[in-house]
C-alpha positions as CSV (number, residue, x, y, z in Angstrom):
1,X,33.1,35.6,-12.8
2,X,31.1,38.4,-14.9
3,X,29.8,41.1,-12.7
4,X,28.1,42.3,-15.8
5,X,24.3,41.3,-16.1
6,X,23.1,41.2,-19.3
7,X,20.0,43.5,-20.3
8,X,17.8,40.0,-21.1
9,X,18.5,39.1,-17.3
10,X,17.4,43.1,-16.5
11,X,14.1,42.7,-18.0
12,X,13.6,39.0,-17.2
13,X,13.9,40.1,-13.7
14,X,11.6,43.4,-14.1
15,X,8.8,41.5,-15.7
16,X,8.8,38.7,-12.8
17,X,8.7,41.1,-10.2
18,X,5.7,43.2,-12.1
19,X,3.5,40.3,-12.0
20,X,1.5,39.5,-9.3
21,X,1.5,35.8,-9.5
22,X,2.9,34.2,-7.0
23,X,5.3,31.2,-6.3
24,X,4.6,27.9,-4.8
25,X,5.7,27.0,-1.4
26,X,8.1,24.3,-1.7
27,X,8.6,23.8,2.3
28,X,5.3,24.2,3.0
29,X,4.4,21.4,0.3
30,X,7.3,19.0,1.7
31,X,5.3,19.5,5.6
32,X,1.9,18.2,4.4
33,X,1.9,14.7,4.9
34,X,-0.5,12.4,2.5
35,X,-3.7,11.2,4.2
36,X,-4.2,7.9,3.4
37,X,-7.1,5.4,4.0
38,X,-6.1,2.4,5.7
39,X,-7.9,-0.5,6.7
40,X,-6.9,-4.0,8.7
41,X,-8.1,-7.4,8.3
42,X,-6.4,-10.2,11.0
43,X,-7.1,-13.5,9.6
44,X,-6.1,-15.9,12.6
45,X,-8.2,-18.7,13.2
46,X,-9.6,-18.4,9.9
47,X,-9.0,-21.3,7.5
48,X,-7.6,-21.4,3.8
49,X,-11.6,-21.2,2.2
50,X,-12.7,-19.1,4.9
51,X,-9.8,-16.6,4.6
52,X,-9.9,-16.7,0.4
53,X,-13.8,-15.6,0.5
54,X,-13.3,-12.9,3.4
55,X,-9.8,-11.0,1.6
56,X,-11.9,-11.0,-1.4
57,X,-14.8,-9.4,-0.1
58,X,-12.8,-7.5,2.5
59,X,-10.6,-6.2,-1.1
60,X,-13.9,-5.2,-3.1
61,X,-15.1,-3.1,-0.3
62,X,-12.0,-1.4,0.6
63,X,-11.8,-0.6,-3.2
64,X,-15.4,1.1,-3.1
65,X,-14.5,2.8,0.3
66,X,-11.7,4.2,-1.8
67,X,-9.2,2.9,0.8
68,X,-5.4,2.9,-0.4
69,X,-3.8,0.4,1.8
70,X,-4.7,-2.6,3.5
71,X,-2.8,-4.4,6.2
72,X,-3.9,-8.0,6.6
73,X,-2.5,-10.1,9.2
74,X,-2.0,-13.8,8.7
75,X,0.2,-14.9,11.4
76,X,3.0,-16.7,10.9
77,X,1.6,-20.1,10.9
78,X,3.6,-21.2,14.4
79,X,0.6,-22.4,16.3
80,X,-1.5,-23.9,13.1
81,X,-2.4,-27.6,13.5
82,X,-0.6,-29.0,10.7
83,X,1.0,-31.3,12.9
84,X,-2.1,-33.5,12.4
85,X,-1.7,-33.7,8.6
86,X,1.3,-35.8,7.6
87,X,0.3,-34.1,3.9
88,X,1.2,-30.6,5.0
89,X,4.6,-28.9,5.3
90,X,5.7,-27.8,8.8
91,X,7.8,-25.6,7.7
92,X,5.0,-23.4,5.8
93,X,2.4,-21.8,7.2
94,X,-1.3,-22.1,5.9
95,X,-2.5,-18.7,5.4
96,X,0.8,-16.6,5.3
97,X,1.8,-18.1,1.8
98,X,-1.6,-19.3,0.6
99,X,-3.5,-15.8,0.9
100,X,-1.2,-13.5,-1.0
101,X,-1.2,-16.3,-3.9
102,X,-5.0,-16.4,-4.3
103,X,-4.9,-12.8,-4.7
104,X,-2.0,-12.7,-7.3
105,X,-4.0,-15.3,-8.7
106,X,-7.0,-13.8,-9.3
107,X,-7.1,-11.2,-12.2
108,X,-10.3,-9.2,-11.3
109,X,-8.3,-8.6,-7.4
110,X,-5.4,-7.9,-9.0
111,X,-6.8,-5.1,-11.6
112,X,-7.8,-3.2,-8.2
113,X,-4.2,-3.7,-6.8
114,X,-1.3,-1.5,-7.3
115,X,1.5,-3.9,-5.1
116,X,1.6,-6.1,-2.5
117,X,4.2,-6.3,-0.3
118,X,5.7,-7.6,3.0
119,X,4.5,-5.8,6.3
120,X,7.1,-3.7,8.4
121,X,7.7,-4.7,11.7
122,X,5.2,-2.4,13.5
123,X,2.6,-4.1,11.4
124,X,3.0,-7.7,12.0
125,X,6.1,-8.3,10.4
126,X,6.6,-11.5,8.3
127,X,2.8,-12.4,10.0
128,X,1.0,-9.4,7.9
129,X,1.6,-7.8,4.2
130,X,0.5,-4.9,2.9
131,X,-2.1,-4.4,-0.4
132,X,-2.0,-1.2,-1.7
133,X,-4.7,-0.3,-4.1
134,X,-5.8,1.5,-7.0
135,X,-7.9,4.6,-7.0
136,X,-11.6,3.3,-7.9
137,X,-12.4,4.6,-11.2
């Protein structure tokens, strides 16, 4: 190792401790958390029209509040009546597929929408998902 240090390190280190300017905080930045604005919707009981019209409007307003995630709860479809409809799968749930699709399937939602995602645990689990949106221009 070089015990020397060089006369460009000498003056470097002179002119940085001549100026007053001082240097960011890196802890300090790491303790602040991010405030976020979250919202919840819980959809049970609702059906498939009902629940389309009320995320959509629910989406739009949350986008004008400026809110950045969204937890909406569907349910997992376990105590739906689709035993009554020989037409309908009872292995799939009404609103906990169907919802999530409308959105993705509609291009003026999806331009407010950074990702959608599946809920953690806490939050409803495989009954909810998370939206995340964009910042409102």
């Amino acid at each position: 190792m070089n015990d020397k240090i060089s006369d460009k390190d000498k003056k470097d280190w002179e002119d940085f401790l001549s100026k007053s300017e001082k240097l960011p905080n890196k802890d300090f930045k790491l303790e602040r958390k991010k405030i976020r604005k979250i919202e919840h919707i819980d959809l049970h009981g609702f059906t498939l029209e009902q629940a389309n019209k009320t995320i959509e409007k629910f989406i739009d307003d949350c986008y004008q509040n400026n809110v950045s995630k969204i937890i909406v709860v569907t349910g997992k479809g376990l105590h739906s009546n689709v035993e009554k409809d020989p037409y309908v799968s009872k292995d799939l749930s009404i609103l906990k597929y169907s919802v999530p699709e409308y959105i993705e399937n509609n291009l003026e939602l999806m331009k407010k929408i950074i990702e959608i995602k599946d809920a953690e645990i806490e939050d409803g689990g495989s009954g909810a998902f998370y939206i995340f949106l964009r910042k409102k221009l």
